[in-house]
C-alpha positions as CSV (number, residue, x, y, z in Angstrom):
1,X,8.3,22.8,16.5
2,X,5.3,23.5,13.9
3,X,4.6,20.8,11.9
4,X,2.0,20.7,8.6
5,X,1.0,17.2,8.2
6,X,-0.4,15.9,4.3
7,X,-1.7,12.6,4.8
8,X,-5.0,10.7,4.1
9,X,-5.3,6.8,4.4
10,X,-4.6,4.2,8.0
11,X,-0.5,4.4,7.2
12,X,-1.4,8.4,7.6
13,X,-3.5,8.4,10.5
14,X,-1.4,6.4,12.8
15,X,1.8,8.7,11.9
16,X,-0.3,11.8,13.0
17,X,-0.9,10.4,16.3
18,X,2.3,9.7,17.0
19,X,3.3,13.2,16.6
20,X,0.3,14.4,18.4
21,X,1.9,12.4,21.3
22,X,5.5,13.5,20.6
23,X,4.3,16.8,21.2
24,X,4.7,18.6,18.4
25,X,2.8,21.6,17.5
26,X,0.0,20.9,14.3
27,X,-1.7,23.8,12.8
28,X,-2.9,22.6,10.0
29,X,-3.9,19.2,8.3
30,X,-3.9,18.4,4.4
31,X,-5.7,15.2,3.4
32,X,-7.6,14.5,0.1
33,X,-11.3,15.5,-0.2
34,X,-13.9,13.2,0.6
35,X,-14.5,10.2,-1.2
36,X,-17.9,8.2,-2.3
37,X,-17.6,4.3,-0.4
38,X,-19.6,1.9,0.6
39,X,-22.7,0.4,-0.4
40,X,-24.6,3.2,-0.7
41,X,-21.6,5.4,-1.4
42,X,-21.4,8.2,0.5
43,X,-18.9,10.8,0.7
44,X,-16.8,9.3,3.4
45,X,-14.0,11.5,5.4
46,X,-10.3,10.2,5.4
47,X,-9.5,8.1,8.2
48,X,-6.6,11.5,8.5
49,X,-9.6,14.1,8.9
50,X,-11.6,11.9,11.2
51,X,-8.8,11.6,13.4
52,X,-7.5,15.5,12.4
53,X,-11.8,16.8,13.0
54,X,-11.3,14.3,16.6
55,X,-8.6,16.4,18.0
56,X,-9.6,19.7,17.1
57,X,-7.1,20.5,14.6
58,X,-7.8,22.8,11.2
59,X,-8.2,20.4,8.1
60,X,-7.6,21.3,4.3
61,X,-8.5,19.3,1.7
62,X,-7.7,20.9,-1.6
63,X,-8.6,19.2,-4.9
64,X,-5.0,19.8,-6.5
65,X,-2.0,22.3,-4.6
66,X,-0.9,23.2,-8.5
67,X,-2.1,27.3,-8.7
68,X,-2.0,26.8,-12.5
69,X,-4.3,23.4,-12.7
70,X,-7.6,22.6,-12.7
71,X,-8.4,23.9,-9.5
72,X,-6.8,26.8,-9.2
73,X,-9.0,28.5,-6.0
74,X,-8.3,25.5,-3.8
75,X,-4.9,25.4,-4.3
76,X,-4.8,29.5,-3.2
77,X,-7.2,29.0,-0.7
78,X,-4.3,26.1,0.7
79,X,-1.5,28.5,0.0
80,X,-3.0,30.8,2.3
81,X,-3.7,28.4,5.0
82,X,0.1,27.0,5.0
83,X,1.5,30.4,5.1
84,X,-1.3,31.3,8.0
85,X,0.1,28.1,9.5
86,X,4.3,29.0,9.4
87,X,5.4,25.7,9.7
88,X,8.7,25.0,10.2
89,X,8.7,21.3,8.5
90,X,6.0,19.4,6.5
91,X,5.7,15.7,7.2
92,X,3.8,13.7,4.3
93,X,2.8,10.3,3.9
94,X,1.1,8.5,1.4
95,X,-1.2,12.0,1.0
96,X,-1.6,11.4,-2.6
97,X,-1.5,14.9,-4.5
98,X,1.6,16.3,-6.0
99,X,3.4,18.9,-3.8
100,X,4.5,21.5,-6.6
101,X,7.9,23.8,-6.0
102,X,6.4,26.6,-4.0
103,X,4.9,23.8,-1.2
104,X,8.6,22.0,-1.1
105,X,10.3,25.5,-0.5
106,X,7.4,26.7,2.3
107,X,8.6,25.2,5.6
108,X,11.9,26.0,7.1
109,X,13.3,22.3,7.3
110,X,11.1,21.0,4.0
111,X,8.7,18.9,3.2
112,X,10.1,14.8,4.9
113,X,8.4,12.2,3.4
114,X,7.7,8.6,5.6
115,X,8.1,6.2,2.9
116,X,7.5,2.6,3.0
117,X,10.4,0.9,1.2
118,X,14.3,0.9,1.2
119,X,14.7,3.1,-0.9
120,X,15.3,3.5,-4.0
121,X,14.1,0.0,-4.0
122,X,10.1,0.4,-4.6
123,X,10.0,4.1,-5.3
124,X,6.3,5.1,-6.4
125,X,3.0,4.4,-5.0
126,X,2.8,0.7,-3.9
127,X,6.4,-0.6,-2.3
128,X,4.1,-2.8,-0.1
129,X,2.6,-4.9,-2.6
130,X,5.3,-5.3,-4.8
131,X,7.5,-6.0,-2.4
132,X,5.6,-8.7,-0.9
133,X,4.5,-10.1,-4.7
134,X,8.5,-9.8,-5.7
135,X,9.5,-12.0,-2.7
136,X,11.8,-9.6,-1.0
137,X,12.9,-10.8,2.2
138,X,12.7,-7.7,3.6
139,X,11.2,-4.0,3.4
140,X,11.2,-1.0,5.9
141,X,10.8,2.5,6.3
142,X,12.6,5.4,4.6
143,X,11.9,9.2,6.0
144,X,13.0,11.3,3.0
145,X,13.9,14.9,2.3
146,X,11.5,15.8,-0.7
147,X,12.0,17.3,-4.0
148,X,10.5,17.2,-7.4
149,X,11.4,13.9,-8.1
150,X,9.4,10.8,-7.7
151,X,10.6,9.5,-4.2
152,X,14.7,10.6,-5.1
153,X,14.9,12.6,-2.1
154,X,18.2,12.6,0.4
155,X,17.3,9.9,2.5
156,X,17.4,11.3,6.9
157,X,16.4,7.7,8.2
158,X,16.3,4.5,7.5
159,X,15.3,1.2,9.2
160,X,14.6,-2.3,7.9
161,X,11.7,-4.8,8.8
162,X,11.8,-8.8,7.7
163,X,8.8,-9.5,5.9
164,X,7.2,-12.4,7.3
165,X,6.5,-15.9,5.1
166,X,2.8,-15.1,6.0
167,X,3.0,-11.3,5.9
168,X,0.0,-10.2,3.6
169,X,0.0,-6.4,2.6
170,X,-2.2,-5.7,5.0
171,X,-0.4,-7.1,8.3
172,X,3.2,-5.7,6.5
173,X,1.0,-2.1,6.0
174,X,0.3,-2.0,9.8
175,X,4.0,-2.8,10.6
176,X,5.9,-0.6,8.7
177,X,2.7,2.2,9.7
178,X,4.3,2.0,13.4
179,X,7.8,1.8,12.3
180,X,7.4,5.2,10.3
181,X,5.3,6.8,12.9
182,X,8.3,6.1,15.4
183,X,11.5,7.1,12.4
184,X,9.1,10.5,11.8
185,X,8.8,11.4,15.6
186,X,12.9,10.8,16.1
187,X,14.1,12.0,12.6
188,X,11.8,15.4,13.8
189,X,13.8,15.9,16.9
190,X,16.9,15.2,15.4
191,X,16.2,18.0,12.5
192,X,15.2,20.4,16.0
193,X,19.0,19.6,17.5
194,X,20.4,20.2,13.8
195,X,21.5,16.3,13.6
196,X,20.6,15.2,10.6
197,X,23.1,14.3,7.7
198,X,21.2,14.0,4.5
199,X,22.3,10.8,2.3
200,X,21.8,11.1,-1.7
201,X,20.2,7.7,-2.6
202,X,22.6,5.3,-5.0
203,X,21.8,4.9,-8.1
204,X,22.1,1.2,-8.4
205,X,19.5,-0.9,-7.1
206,X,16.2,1.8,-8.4
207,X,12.6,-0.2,-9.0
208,X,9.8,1.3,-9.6
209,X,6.2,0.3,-7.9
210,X,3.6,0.8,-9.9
211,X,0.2,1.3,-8.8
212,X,-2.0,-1.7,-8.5
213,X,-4.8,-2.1,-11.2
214,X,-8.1,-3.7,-10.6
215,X,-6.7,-6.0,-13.8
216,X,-3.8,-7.7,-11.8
217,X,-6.2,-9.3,-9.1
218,X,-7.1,-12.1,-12.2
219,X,-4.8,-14.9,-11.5
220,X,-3.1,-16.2,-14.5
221,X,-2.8,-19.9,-13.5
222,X,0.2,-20.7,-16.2
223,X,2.6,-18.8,-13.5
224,X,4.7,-20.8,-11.1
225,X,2.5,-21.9,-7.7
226,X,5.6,-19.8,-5.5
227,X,4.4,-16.3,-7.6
228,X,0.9,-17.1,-7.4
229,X,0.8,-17.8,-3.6
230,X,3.1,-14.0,-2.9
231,X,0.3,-12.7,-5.3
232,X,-2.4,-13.7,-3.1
233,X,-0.6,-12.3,-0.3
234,X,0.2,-8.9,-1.9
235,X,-3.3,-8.2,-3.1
236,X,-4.6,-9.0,0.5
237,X,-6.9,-6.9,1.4
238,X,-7.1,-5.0,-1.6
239,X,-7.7,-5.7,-4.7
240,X,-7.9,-9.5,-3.6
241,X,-6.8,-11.8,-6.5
242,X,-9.5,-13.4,-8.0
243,X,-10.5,-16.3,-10.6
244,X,-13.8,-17.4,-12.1
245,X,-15.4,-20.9,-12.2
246,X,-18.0,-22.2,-14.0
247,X,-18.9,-18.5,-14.9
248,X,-18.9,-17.3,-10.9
249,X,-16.1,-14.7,-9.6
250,X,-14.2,-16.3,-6.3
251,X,-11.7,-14.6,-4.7
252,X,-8.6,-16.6,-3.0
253,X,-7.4,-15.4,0.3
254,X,-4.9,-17.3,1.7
255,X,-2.9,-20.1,-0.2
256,X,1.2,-21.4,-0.2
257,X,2.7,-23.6,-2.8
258,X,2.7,-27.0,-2.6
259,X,6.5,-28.1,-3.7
260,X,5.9,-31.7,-2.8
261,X,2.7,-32.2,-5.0
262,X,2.5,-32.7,-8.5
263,X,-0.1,-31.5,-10.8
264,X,1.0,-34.4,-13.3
265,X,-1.0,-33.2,-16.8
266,X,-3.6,-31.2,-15.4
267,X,-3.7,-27.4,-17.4
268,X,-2.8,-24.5,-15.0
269,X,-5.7,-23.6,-13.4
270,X,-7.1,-27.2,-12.8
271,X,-8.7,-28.9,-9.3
272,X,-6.5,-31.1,-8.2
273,X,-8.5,-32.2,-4.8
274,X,-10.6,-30.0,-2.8
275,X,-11.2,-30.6,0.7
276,X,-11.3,-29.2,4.8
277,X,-6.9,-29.1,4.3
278,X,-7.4,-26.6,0.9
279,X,-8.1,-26.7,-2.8
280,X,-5.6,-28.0,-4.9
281,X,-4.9,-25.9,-8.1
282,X,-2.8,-26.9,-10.8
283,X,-0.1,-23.9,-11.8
284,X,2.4,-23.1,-14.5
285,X,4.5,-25.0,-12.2
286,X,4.0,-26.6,-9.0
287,X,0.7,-26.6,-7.2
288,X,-1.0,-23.7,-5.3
289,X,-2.9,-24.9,-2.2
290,X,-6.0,-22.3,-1.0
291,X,-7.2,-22.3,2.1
292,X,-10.0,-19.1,2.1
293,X,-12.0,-18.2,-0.6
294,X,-14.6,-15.7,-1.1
295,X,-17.8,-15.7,-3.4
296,X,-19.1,-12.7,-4.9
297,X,-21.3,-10.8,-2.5
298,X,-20.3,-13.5,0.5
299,X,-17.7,-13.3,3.1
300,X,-14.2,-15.1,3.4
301,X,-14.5,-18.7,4.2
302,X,-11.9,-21.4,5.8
303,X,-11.9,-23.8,2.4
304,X,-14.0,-26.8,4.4
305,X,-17.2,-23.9,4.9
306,X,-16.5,-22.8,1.4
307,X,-17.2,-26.2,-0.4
308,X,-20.2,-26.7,1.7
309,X,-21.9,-24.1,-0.4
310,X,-19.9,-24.2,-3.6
311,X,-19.2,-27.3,-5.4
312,X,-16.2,-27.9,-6.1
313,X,-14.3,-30.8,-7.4
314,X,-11.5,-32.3,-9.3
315,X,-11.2,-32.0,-12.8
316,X,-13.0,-28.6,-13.1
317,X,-11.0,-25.5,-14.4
318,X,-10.5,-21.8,-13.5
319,X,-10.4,-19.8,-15.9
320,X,-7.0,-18.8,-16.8
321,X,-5.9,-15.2,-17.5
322,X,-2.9,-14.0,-18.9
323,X,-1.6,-10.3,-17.1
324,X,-0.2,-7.9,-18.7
325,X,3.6,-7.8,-18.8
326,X,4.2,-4.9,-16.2
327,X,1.9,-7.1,-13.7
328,X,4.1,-9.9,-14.6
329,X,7.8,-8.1,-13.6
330,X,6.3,-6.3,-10.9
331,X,8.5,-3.2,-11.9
């Protein structure tokens, strides 16, 4: 079977090898151009194209697949290379561009999209996160027949994973990365035996998750210690939730509620006690104990190694911010 793959972060890469280990036959590659990063920010390849460019297979990286946008030549010069490739599915995940009509009607079987949520539960770019910052008990992986919708697809295959009480979204990412390497690899040989029954998703139970913004990593310190703590856990690794003290930016890594403490009349956002077992913040409600913190420029630091360097102590504040209301809901 000829399969087109469109992908470009880690969740991407590690579905491409599974299907350059399954066998399957892969012409061509789509992933997103290069992109400036790092410190002295150079272009840097997709982690799909360095693994695409490592096994000798053809990569495209149009700027938009749309032959009436901005850039009309690359997506013709891509329309050319996906008929050159006659693929009889396309498998996508988290690519990031917009496949327009004449891309979803191009491959024989479609275009299959490895999504990582139940869906429709978390439809949109970050089920992850919000999943984890909601406190859903569990997630999984969704392979789904693509149309013009946002993620409304038939669904083909479906398989749940418990999210863990420690699961951040980076140890849930690499989880559900192998799960919907594996569902893409079977739900591929099923479409080659004619097996697979399409299922129209219900239409009770839809959320939406939105993209993160750079904004939501600012704790608000008036919400409930429980929210905080999945907060910190969904913006782990990126964009880290962060607070300022004393006028410095610190970043908080790994923290759970404290149900048993009391914050008694401290504001939200004040020290409690800070020692080698966490910092105690004062919340909305409850109390948030951190255990890793991160100062601007520095690295990520067990609490005890953090308040060698950085003073401090009960009574002081963080600054508390208030998010915007989407950020709040998490839908």
């Amino acid at each position: 079977m000829r399969i087109v793959f469109a992908g470009t972060p880690e969740f991407a890469r590690v579905a491409l090898e599974a299907l350059r280990s399954a066998g399957f036959e892969l012409p061509l590659v789509l992933t997103q151009p290069d992109r400036p990063a790092g410190r002295g920010m150079k272009l840097q390849p997709s982690a799909v194209k360095q693994c695409a460019l490592e096994a000798g297979l053809a990569v495209c990286q149009p700027r938009s697949l749309r032959l009436d946008g901005r850039f009309p030549d690359d997506a013709r010069a891509a329309r050319e290379a996906l008929e050159a490739a006659r693929p009889d599915a396309m498998v996508v995940a988290a690519y990031g561009l917009i496949l327009p009509q004449w891309v979803l009607d191009l491959p024989r079987l479609g275009c299959l999209n490895i999504h990582a949520s139940l869906l429709p539960r978390w439809r949109g770019a970050a089920p992850i996160h919000r999943a984890i910052e909601a406190g859903d008990r569990e997630s999984g992986v969704t392979i789904m027949q693509m149309d013009a919708g946002l993620d409304t697809g038939a669904m083909l295959k479906m398989e749940p994973l418990a999210i863990a009480a420690n699961d951040t979204t980076g140890s849930l990412h690499d989880k559900l990365a192998s799960l919907g390497a594996r569902l893409i690899v079977e739900t591929l040989f099923e479409a080659g035996r004619g097996e697979l029954r399409p299922v129209l998703q219900p239409e009770a139970g839809i959320t939406y998750a939105h993209k993160i913004d750079k904004a939501e990593a600012q704790i608000d310190w008036g919400l409930p210690a429980e929210a905080l703590a999945r907060r910190v856990r969904a913006f782990d690794p990126f964009p880290g939730a962060s607070s300022t003290i004393h006028g410095e930016p610190v970043k908080l890594w790994r923290a759970e509620a404290e149900p048993e403490i009391r914050g008694g009349a401290a504001a939200p956002g004040t020290v409690i006690a800070a020692s080698e077992a966490g910092v105690l913040v004062a919340c909305g409600r409850g109390v948030l104990r951190v255990y890793e913190l991160q100062r601007a420029g520095g690295r990520r630091l067990g609490a005890g190694q953090f308040l060698r360097g950085f003073a401090l102590a009960p009574g002081m504040v963080f600054q508390r911010q208030h998010q915007p209301q989407q950020a709040r809901d998490g839908a």
